[in-house]
BAKE-374919 format. One record per residue: x, y, z of N, C-alpha, C in turn; chain; residue in three letters; residue number from 1. Coordinates in Angstrom, 3 decimals. Example, Ala and Ser with C-alpha at 12.3 -4.5 7.8 and 13.67 -1.06 7.14 Angstrom:
2
> n_east; n_north; n_up; ca_east; ca_north; ca_up; c_east; c_north; c_up; cadena; residuo; num
> 13.190; -5.690; 7.800; 12.300; -4.500; 7.800; 13.200; -3.300; 7.800; A; ALA; 1
> 12.850; -2.250; 7.080; 13.670; -1.060; 7.140; 12.900; 0.030; 7.870; A; SER; 2
***
This chain:
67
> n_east; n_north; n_up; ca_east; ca_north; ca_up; c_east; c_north; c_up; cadena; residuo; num
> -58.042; 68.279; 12.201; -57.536; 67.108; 12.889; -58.708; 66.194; 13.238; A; UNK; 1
> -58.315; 64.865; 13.077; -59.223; 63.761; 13.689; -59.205; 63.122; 14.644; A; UNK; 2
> -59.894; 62.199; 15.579; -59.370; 61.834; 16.335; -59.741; 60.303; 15.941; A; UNK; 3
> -58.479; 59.671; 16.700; -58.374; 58.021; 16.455; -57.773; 57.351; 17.950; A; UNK; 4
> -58.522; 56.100; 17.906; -58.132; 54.870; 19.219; -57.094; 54.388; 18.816; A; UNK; 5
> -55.986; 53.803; 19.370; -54.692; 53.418; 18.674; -55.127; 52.066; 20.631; A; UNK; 6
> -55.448; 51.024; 19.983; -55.874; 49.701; 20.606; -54.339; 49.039; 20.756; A; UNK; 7
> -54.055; 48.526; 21.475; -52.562; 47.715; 22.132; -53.554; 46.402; 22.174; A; UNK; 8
> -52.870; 45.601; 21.484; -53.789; 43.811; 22.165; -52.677; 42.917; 22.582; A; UNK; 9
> -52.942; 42.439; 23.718; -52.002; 40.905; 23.857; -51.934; 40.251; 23.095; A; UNK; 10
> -51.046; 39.152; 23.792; -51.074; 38.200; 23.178; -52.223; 36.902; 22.667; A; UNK; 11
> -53.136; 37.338; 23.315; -53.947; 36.797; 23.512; -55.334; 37.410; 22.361; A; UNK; 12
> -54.743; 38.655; 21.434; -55.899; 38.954; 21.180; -56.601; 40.086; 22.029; A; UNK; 13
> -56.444; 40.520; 22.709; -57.580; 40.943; 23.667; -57.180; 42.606; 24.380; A; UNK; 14
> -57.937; 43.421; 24.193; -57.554; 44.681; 24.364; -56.579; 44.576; 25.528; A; UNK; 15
> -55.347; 45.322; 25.704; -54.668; 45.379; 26.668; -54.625; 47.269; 27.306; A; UNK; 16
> -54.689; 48.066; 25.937; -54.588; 49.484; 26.441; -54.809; 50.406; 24.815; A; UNK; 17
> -55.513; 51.181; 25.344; -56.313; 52.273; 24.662; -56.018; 53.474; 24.416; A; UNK; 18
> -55.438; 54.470; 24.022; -55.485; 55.762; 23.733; -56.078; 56.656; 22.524; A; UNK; 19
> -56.052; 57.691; 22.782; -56.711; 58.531; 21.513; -55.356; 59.579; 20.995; A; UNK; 20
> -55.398; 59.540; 19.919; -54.182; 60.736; 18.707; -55.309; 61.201; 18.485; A; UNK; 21
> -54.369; 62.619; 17.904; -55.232; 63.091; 16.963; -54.094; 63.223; 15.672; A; UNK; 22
> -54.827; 63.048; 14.529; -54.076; 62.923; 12.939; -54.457; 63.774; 12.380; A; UNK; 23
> -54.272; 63.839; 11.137; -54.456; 64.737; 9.628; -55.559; 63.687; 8.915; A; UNK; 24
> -54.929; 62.164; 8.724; -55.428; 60.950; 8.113; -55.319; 60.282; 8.669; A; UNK; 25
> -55.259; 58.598; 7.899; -55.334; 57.839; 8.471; -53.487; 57.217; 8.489; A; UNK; 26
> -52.850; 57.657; 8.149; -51.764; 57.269; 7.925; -50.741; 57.989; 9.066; A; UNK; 27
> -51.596; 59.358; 9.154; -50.827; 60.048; 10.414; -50.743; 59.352; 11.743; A; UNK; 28
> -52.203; 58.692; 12.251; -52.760; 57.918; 13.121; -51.956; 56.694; 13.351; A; UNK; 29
> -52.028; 55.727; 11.771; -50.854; 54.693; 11.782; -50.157; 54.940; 12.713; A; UNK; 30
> -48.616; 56.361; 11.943; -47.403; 56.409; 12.586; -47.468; 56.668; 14.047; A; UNK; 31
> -48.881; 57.552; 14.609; -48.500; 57.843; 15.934; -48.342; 56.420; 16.341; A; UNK; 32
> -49.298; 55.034; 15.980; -49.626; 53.966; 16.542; -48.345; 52.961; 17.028; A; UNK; 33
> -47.765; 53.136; 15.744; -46.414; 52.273; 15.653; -45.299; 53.035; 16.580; A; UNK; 34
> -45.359; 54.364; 16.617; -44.667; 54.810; 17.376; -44.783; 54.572; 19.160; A; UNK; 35
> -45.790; 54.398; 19.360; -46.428; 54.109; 20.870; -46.255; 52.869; 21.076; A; UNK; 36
> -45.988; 52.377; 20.262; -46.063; 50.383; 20.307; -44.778; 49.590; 20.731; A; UNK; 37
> -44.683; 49.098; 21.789; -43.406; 48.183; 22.075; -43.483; 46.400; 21.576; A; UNK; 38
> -43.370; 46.767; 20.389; -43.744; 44.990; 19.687; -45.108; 44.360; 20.439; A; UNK; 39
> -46.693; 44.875; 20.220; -47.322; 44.605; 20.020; -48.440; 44.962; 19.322; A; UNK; 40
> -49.247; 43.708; 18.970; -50.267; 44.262; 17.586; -51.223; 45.341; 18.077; A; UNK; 41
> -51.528; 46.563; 17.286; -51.955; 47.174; 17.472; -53.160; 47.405; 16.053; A; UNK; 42
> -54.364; 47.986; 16.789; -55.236; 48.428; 16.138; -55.540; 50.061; 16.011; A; UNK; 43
> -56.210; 50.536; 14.987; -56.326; 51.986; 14.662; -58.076; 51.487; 14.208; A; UNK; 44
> -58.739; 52.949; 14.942; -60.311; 53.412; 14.904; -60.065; 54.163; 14.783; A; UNK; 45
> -61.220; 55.050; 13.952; -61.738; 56.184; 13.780; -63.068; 55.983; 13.922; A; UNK; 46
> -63.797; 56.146; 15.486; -65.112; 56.144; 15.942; -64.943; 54.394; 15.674; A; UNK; 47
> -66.238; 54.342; 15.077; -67.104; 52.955; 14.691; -65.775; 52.317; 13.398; A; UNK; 48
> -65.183; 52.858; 12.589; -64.360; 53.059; 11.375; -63.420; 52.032; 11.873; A; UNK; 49
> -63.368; 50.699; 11.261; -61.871; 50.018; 11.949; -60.792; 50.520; 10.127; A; UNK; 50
> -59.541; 51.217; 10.463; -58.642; 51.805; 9.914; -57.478; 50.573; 9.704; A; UNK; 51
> -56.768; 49.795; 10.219; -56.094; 48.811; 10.865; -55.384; 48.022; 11.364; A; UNK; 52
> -54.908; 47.319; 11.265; -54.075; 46.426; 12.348; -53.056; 45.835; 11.866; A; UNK; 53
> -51.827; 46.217; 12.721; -50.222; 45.838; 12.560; -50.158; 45.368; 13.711; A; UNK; 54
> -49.052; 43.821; 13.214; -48.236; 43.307; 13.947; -47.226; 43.786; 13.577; A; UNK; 55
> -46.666; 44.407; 15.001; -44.704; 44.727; 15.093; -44.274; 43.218; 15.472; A; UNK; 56
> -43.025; 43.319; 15.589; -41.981; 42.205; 15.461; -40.498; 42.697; 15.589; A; UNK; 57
> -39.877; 42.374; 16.383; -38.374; 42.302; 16.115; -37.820; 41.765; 15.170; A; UNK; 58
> -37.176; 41.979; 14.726; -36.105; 41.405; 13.520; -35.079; 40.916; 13.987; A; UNK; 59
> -34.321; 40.007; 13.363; -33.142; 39.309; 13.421; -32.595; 39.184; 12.274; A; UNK; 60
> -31.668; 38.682; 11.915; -30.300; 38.638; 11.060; -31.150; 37.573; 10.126; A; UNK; 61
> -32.127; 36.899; 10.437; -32.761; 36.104; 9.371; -33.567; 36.131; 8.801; A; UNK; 62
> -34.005; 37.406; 9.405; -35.273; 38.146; 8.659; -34.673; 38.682; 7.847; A; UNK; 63
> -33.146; 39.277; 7.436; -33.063; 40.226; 6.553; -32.896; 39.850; 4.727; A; UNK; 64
> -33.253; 37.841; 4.704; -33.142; 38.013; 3.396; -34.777; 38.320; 3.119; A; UNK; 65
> -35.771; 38.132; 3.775; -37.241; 38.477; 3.236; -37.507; 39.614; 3.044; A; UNK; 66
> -36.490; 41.230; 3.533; -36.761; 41.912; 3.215; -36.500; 42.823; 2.014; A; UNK; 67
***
């Protein structure tokens, strides 16, 4: 297991809240990330390693022809 920062940023950009997972990869790390996330962008580290960064979003009924 590894360990990874799963970064919460405002709106603004700007660290809002920090925790550490531990993963398999980097993809494990992802899901914990997105899972912890209430529609905001979040970043993934490993140490110094930027892994990286999703914006969540709600969806609406008009998002569903882009998908």
């Amino acid at each position: 297991m590894t360990s990874y920062f799963i970064h919460a940023l405002d709106r603004h950009g700007e660290l809002a809240m920090a925790h550490r997972v531990q993963g398999t990869d980097d993809l494990d790390a992802l899901a914990a990330g997105v899972r912890c996330s209430d529609f905001h962008t979040i970043e993934i580290w490993q140490g110094e390693r930027f892994v990286a960064r999703v914006k969540l979003a709600s969806l609406d009924a008009a998002d569903a022809r882009n998908l």
